[in-house]
N, C-alpha and C positions, 0 to 999 in steps of 0.2 A: 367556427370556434377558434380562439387563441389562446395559445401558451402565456402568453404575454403582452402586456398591453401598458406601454409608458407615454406621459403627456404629461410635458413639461419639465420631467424626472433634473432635479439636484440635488448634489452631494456634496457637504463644507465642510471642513476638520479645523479646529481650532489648534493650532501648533504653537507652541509660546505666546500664546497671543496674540498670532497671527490668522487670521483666517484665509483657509486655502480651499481653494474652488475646485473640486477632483471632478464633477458634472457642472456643465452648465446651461441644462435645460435641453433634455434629451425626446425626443417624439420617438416610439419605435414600437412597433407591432411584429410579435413572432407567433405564425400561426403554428398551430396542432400539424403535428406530423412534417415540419419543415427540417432539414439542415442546414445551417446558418455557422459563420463564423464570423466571430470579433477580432477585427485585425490593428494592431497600431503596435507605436513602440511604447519604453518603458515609459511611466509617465501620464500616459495620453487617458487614464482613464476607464479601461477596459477592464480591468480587475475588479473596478471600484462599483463598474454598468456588472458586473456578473453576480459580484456579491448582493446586488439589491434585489436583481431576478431571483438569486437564489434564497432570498427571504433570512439571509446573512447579518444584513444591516437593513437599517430605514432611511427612506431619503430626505434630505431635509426642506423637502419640498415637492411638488408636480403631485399624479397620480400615477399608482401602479396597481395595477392588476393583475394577479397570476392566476389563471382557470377560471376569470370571472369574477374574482374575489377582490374587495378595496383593500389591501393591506392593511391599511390605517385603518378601518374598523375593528383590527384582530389586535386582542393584548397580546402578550409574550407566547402564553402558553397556545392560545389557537394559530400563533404564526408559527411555531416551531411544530405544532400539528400539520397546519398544510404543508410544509417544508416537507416534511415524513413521508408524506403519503402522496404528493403530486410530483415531487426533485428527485434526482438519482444525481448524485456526483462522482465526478473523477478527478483529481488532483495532479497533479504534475508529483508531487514526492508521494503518489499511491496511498499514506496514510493509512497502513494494516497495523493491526498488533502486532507487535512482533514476536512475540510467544504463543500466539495464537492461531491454529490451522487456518487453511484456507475456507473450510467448511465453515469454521463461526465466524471467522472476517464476514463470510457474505451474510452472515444470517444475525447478522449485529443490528441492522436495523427495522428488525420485525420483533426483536426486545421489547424492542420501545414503543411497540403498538401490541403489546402484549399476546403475538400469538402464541401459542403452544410450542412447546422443544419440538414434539414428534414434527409438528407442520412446518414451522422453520427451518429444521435441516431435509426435510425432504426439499423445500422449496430452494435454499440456497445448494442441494446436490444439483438441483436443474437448472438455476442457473451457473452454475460452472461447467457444464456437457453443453450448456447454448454455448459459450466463451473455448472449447475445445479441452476443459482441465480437467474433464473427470477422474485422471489419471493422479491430481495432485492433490485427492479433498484432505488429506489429510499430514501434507505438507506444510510448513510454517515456511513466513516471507522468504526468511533466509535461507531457506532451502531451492528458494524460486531462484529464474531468471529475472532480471528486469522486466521482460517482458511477459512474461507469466504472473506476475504482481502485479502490474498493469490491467493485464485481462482479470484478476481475479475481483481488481477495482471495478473493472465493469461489470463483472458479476454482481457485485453487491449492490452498483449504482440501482442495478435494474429486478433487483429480488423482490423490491415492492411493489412491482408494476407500476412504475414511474409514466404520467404522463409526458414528460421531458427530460432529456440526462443534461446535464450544465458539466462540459471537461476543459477543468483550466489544463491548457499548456499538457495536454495528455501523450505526447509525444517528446516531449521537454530534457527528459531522462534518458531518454531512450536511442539507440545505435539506430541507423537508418532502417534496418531491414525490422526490426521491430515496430517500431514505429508508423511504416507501413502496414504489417498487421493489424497495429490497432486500427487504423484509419480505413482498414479493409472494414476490420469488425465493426467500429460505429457506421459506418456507409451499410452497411449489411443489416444492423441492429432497426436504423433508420426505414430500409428498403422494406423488410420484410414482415419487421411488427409492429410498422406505425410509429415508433417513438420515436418523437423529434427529440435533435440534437442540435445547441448551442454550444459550440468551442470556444475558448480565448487562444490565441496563439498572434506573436510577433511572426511566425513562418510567413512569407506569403506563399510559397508551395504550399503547405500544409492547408491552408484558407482555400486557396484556387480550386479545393477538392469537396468542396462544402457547395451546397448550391447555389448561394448567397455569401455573398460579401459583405462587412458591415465594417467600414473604417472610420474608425475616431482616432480624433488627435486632440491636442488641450481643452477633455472633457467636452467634445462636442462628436456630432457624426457628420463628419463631412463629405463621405458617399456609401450609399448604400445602392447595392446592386437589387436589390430587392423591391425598391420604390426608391420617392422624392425622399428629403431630407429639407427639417427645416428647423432651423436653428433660434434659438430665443436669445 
């Protein structure tokens, strides 16, 4: 089974009337329960490969497959349905409410899949005692650490039993020793409950800790530690 499944994947932005090539013609296969990082610098494209995975944007062109699914068969609202209930994300600037407890930060996205108040916050208190916060559910961001806002990201990512968590730059913000925590908790999240994780980060430390390596440069992948690469 695959998380993910790209052939031929592009991506064009039309800039003053310019047209600018962000992918160009990506092959890449990420199986169910792997840890994988996207590595390049700014520029190269990597942001542009995580937003398509993540059902973000459309590509303007190839095939992509998330959980089996053609993308391009789903209007808006069934892409932003699978997004829901197959993606968990992490962001580099956390992206919580900021008035908002740590307990409904996580239980924000089972709203939109209309579960129940009672069922959602019991389910976003578990995942915050998976992530070590129990201590904070009813803490707001700014009451956190960076790194506690961080994990509470992961909390949320993973409240809906995400088949795969997608963490841009998830150590980005963050002081070293944090940072390694996270990278503890998605190595641990990955190890123990199956969920594959996909990173973006310029780190190479931060990638070398991933199972898989995946380096792009000017929209293309020019080595992947995980298989061939082949370029259109």
């Amino acid at each position: 089974m695959t998380a993910f499944e790209a052939i031929g994947l592009t991506r064009s932005y039309q800039l003053e009337g310019v047209s600018v090539d962000a992918l160009r013609g990506v092959d890449l296969t990420i199986g169910a329960g792997e840890f994988a990082a996207i590595i390049g610098p700014s520029g190269s494209g990597k942001s542009t490969l995580m937003h398509l995975l993540g059902c973000l944007d459309r590509p303007t062109s190839g095939i992509l497959r998330v959980g089996g699914v053609d993308v391009a068969t789903l209007d808006d609202g069934q892409l932003a349905d699978l997004r829901n209930r197959t993606i968990g994300f992490v962001f580099q600037s956390f992206h919580l409410l900021a008035r908002t407890t740590a307990l409904d930060n996580v239980a924000l996205p089972l709203v939109y899949r209309g579960v129940p108040r009672g069922e959602r916050r019991n389910r976003a208190r578990a995942a915050l005692e998976a992530v070590g916060l129990e201590h904070r559910l009813d803490h707001r961001p700014s009451q956190m650490s960076g790194g506690e806002q961080q994990r509470v990201a992961i909390a949320r990512a993973l409240v809906g039993d995400p088949q795969v968590v997608l963490a841009d730059e998830p150590t980005g913000n963050l002081d070293s020793r944090n940072g390694a925590e996270v990278m503890n908790l998605l190595r641990r999240l990955n190890g123990e409950n199956g969920v594959a994780v996909l990173l973006v980060t310029h780190e190479r430390e931060v990638a070398e800790q991933a199972h898989r390596q995946i380096h792009v440069r000017d929209g293309r992948i020019e080595h992947d530690t995980g298989g061939s690469v082949t370029l259109a």
